[in-house]
C-alpha positions as CSV (number, residue, x, y, z in Angstrom):
1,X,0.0,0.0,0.0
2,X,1.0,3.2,-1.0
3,X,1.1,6.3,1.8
4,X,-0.4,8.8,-1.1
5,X,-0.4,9.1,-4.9
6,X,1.2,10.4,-8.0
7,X,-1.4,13.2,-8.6
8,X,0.1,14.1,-4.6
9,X,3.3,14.2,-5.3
10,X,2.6,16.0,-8.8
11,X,1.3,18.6,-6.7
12,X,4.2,19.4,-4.7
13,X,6.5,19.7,-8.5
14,X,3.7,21.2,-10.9
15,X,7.5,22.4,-12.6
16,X,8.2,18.8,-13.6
17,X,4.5,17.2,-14.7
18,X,2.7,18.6,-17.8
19,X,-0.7,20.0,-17.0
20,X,-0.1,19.1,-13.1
21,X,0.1,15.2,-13.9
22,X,2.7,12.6,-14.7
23,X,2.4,10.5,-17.8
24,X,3.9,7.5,-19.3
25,X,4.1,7.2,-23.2
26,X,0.8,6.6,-25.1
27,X,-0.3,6.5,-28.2
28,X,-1.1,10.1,-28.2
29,X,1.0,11.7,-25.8
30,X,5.0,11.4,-24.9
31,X,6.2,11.0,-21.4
32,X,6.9,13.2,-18.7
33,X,10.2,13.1,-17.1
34,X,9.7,11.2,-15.0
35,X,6.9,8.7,-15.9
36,X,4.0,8.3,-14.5
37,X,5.3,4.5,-13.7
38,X,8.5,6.0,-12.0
39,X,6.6,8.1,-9.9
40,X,4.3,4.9,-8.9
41,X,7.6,2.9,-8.0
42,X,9.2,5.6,-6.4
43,X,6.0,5.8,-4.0
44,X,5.6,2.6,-3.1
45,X,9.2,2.3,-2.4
46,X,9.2,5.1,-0.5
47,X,6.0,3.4,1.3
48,X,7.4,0.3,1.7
49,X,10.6,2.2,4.0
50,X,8.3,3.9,5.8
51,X,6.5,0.5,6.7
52,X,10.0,-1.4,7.3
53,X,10.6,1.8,9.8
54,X,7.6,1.3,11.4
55,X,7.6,-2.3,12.0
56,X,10.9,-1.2,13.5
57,X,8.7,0.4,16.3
58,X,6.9,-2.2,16.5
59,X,3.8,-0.4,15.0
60,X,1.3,-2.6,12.2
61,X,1.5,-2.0,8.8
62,X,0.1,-1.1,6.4
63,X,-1.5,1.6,8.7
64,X,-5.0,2.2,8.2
65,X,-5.2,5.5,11.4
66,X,-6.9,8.4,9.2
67,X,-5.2,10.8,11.4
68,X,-1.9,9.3,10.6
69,X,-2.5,8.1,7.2
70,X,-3.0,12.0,6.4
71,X,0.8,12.4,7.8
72,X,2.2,9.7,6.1
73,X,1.4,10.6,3.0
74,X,2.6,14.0,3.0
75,X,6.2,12.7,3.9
76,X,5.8,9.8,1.5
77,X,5.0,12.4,-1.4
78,X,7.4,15.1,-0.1
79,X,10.2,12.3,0.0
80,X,9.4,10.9,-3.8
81,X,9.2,14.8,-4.9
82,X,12.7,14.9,-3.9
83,X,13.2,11.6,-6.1
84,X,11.4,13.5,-9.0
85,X,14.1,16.9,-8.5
86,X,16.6,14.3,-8.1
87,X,15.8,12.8,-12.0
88,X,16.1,16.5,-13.3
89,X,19.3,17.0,-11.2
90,X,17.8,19.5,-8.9
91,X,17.1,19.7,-5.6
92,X,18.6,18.5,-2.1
93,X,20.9,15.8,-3.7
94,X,22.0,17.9,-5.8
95,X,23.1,21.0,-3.0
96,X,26.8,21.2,-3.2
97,X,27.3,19.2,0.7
98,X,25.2,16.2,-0.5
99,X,27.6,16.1,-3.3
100,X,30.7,16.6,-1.3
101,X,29.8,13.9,1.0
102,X,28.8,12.0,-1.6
103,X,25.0,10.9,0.6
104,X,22.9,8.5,-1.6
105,X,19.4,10.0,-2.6
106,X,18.0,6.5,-0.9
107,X,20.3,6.6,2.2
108,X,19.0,10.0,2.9
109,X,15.4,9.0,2.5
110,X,15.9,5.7,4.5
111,X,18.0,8.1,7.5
112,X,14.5,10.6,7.0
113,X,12.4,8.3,7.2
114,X,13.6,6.4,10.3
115,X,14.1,10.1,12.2
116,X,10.7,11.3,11.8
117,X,9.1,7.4,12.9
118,X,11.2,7.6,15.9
119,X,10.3,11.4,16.1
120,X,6.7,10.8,16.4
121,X,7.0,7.1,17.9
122,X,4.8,8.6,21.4
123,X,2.4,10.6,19.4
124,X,1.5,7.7,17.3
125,X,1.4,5.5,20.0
126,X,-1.0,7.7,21.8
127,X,-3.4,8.6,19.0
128,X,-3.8,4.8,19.3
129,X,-2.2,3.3,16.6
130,X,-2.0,0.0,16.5
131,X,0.8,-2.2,17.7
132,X,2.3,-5.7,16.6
133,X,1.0,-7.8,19.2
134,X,3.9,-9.8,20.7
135,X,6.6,-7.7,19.5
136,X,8.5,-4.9,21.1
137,X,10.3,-2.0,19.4
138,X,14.0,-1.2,18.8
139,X,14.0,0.8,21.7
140,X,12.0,-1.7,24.3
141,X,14.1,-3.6,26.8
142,X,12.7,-7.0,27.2
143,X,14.6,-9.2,29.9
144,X,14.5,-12.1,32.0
145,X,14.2,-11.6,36.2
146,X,16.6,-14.6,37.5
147,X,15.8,-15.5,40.9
């Protein structure tokens, strides 16, 4: 499952879509740069980190919460926006100190990503999302008491 969609993320890069939309070759009309396919795999990839980073805190995926659906998406599409400046060889991988130190478009979004889960880890945990029953978190300390 997807956290958002390609018309989403065309929205925050009107510069890069033609008439506010992606689109793949057709027939009738040539392909934006990138394709509308390319933006779809780019999303879901995006998604699918998000979920791996979730699972990390031991939260279910896909999530389903409205409240925190709403948030994912807007990362998920603001992170594959980057992806779409990053295919015209604009943007925040291509500012002179991700250059320099030579930071990975995907290691950035995977270091991103894991931030803001742990960032709103309590929040989410709060507006009741729902856990993986059985597990615990990277950060829960589960031990034996020895008597």
């Amino acid at each position: 499952m997807s956290y958002g969609t390609p018309a989403g993320v065309a929205a925050h890069c009107k510069l890069w879509t033609r008439d506010g939309a992606f689109y793949d070759a057709g027939a009738s009309d040539t392909a934006t740069k990138p394709t509308l396919t390319e933006v779809t795999n780019w999303l879901d990839q995006v998604s699918a980190m998000m979920d791996s980073a979730l699972a990390d805190e031991a939260f279910e995926t896909p999530v389903t919460l409205a409240s925190v659906v709403k948030e994912l998406t807007l990362i998920c599409e603001g992170l594959t926006k980057d992806l779409v400046d990053h295919s015209h060889k604009a943007g925040r991988f291509y500012a002179e100190r991700a250059i320099k130190e030579g930071v990975t478009p995907w290691a950035a979004i995977a270091e991103d990503i894991q931030k803001y889960v742990q960032s709103r880890s309590v929040g989410f945990d709060n507006l009741g999302l729902p856990k993986i029953s059985g597990k615990v978190g990277r950060k829960v300390a589960s031990f034996d008491v020895v008597s």
